[in-house]
C-alpha positions as CSV (number, residue, x, y, z in Angstrom):
1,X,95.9,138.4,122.0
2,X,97.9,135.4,123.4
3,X,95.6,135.2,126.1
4,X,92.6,134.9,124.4
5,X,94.0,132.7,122.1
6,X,94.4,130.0,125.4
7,X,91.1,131.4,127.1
8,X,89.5,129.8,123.9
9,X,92.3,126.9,123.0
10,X,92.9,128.2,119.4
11,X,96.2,127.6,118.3
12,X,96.1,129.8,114.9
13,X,99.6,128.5,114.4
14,X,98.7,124.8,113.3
15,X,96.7,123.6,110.1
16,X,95.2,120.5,109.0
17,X,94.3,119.1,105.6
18,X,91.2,117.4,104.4
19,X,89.4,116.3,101.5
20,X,85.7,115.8,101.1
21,X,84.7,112.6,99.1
22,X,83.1,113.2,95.8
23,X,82.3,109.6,95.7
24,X,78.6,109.0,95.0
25,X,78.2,105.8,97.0
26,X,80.3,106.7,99.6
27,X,78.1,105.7,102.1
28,X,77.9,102.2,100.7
29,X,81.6,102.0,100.7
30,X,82.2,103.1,104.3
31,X,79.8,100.5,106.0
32,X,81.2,97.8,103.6
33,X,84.8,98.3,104.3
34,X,84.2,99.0,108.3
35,X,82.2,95.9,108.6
36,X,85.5,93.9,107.0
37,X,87.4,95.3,109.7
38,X,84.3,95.5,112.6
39,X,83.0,92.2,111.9
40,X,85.2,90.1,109.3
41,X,83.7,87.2,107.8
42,X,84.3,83.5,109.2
43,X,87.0,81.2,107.0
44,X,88.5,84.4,105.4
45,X,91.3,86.6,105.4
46,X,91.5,90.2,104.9
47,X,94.3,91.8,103.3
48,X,94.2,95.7,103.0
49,X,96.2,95.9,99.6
50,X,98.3,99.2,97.8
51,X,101.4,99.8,96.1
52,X,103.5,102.1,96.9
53,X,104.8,103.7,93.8
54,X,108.1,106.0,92.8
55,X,109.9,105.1,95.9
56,X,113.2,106.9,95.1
57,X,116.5,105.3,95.5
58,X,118.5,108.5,97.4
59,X,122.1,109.1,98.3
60,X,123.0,112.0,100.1
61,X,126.0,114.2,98.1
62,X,127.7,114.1,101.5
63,X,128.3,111.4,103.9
64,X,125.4,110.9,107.1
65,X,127.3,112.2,109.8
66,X,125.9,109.1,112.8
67,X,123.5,110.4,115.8
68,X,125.8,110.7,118.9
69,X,125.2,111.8,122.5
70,X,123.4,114.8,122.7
71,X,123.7,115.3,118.7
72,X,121.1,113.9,116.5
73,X,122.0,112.2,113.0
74,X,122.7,114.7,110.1
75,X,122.9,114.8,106.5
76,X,122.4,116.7,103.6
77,X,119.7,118.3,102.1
78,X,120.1,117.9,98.5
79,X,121.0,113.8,97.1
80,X,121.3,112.0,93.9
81,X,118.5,109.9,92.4
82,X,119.7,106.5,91.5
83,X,116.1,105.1,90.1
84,X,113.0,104.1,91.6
85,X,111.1,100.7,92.4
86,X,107.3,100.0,93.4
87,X,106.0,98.3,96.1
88,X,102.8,96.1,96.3
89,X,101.4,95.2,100.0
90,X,98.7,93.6,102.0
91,X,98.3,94.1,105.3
92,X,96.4,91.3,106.9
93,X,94.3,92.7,109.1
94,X,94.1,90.2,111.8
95,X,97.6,89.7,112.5
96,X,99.5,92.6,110.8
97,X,101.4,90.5,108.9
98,X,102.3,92.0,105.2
99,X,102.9,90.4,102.3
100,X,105.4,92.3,99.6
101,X,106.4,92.4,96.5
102,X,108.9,94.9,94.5
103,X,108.5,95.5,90.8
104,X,110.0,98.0,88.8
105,X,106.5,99.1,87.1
106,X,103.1,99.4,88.5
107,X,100.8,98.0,85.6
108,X,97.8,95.7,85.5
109,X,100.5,93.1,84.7
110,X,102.4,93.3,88.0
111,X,99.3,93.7,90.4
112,X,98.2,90.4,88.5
113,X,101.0,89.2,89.3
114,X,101.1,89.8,92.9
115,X,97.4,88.5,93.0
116,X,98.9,85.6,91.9
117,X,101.0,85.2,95.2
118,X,98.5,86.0,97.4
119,X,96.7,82.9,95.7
120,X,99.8,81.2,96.6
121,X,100.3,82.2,99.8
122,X,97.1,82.0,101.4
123,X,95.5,78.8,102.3
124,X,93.4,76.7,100.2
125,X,89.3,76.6,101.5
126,X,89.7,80.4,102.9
127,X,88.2,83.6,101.2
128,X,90.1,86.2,100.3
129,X,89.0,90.1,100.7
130,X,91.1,92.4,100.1
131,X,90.6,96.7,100.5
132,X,91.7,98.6,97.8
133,X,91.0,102.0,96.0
134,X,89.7,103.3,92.9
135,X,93.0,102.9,91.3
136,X,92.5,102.2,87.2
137,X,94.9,98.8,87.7
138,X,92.5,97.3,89.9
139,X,90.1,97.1,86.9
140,X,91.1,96.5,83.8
141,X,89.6,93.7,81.6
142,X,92.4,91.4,82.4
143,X,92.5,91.9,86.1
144,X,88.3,91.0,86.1
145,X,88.5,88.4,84.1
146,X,91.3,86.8,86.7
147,X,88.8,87.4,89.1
148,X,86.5,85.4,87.9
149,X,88.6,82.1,87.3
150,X,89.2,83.1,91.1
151,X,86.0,83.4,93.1
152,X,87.5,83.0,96.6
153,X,88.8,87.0,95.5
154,X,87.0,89.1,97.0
155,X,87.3,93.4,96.0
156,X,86.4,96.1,98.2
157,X,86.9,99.3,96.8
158,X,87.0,102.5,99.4
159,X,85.2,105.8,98.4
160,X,87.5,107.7,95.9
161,X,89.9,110.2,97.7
162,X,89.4,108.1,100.9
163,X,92.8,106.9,101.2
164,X,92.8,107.1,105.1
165,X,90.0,103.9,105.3
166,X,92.8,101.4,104.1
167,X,94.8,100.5,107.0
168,X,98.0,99.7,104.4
169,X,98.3,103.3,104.2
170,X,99.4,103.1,108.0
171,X,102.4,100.5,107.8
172,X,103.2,102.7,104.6
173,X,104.1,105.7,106.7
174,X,105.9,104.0,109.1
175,X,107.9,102.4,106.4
176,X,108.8,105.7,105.0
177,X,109.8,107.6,108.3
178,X,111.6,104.8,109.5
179,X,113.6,103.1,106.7
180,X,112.9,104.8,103.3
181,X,113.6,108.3,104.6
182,X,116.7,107.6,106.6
183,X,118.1,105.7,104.0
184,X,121.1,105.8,101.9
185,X,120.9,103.3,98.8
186,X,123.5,104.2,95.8
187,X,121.2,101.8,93.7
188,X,117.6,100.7,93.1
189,X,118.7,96.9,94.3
190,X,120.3,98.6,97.7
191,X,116.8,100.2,98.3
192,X,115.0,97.3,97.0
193,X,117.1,94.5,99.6
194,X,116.5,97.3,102.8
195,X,112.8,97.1,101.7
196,X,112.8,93.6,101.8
197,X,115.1,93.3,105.3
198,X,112.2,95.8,106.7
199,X,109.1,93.4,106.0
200,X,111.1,90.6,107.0
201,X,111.7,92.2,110.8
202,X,108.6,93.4,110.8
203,X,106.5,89.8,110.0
204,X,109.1,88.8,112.8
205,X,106.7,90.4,115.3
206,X,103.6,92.2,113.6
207,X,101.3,94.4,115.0
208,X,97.4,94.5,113.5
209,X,96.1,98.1,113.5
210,X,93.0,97.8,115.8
211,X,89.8,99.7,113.8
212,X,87.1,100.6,116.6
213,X,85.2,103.9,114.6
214,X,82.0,102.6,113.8
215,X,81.1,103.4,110.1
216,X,77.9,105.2,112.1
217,X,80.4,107.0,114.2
218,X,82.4,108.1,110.5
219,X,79.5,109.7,109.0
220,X,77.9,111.4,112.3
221,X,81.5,113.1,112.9
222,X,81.4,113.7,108.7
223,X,78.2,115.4,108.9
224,X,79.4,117.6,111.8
225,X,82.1,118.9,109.5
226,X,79.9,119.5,106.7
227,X,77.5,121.8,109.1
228,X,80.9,123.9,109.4
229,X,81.8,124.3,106.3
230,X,79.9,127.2,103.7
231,X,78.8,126.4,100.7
232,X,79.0,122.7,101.4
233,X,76.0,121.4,99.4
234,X,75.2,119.5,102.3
């Protein structure tokens, strides 16, 4: 069986997960958000915004025994919660730089809030677009009405279960597997300063994730799914 397995490169062994969009104008929203990163507009930025919420503060019930040579690093499998912190990001997608900001909650009022520093932060006489989801913070009456005292705010929402179009989500993985995961913090303000050390050494030398999918090149590889799958409406 092995060998027919290879004749025909099936690996039954590995399995991948995927979600269809239910989003009726998904269409819409995948050629607006590519052509941000395809083709951005002149005398702009483009921020690719998210927060990252119920980031745990962990300490292992026995100490992290340190890699040595020939031994990777161990530790425990069970831990102690000691309280858990949000963080709000944009990624620029030019440079790579990200912008952060820790709050303990992860309301309407704090993503105000952190609108409010990107006002601050990025230069007067540019637009501002950011890339965000569906999320119900994004659009309360509050956060619409700042928008409008701010018309240099621009908001462009990706389809809804479409996470993987907002390229935050990729400097939020690499901030889990390499800081939040290994960690050790006996209190939310321990997590909260290595979170903080992390961006800092990472705007140090930032590296932009490069788009080059076409949103054409999306929905032709989409459809081909679809064809696959029975019962797909499609």
């Amino acid at each position: 069986m092995s060998r027919v397995w290879r004749a025909f490169g099936l690996q039954p062994h590995r399995a991948e997960t995927f979600k269809l969009s239910t989003d009726p104008y998904f269409v819409d929203k995948v050629h607006d958000v590519v052509g941000l990163y395809l083709d951005p507009p002149e005398r702009a930025l483009v921020f690719c915004v998210d927060e990252k919420s119920q980031i745990q503060a962990l300490d292992r019930s026995q100490p992290v025994l340190p890699m040595m040579p020939g031994v990777p690093q161990r530790m425990t499998a069970d831990y102690v919660r000691h309280g858990t912190t949000t963080l709000f990001a944009a990624l620029e997608v030019a440079t790579g730089k990200v912008i952060g900001s820790l709050h303990r909650r992860h309301r309407a009022e704090e993503f105000k809030k952190f609108l409010l520093r990107l006002d601050k932060e990025v230069p007067e006489g540019l637009d501002v677009h950011l890339v965000l989801d569906n999320y119900a913070t994004h659009k309360t009456p509050a956060i619409k009405t700042w928008l409008v005292s701010h018309p240099r705010f621009h908001l462009h929402f990706t389809p809804t279960g479409s996470s993987w179009l907002n390229l935050v989500e990729r400097w939020f993985a690499e901030l889990t597997n390499k800081q939040i995961r290994r960690g050790v913090h006996k209190s939310v303000q321990a997590l909260e300063a290595d979170i903080r050390d992390w961006i800092a050494t990472w705007n140090t030398d930032p590296k932009p994730y490069v788009w080059t999918k076409t949103a054409d090149d999306i929905l032709e590889r989409l459809a081909g799914y679809l064809k696959r799958i029975p019962d797909s409406g499609h």
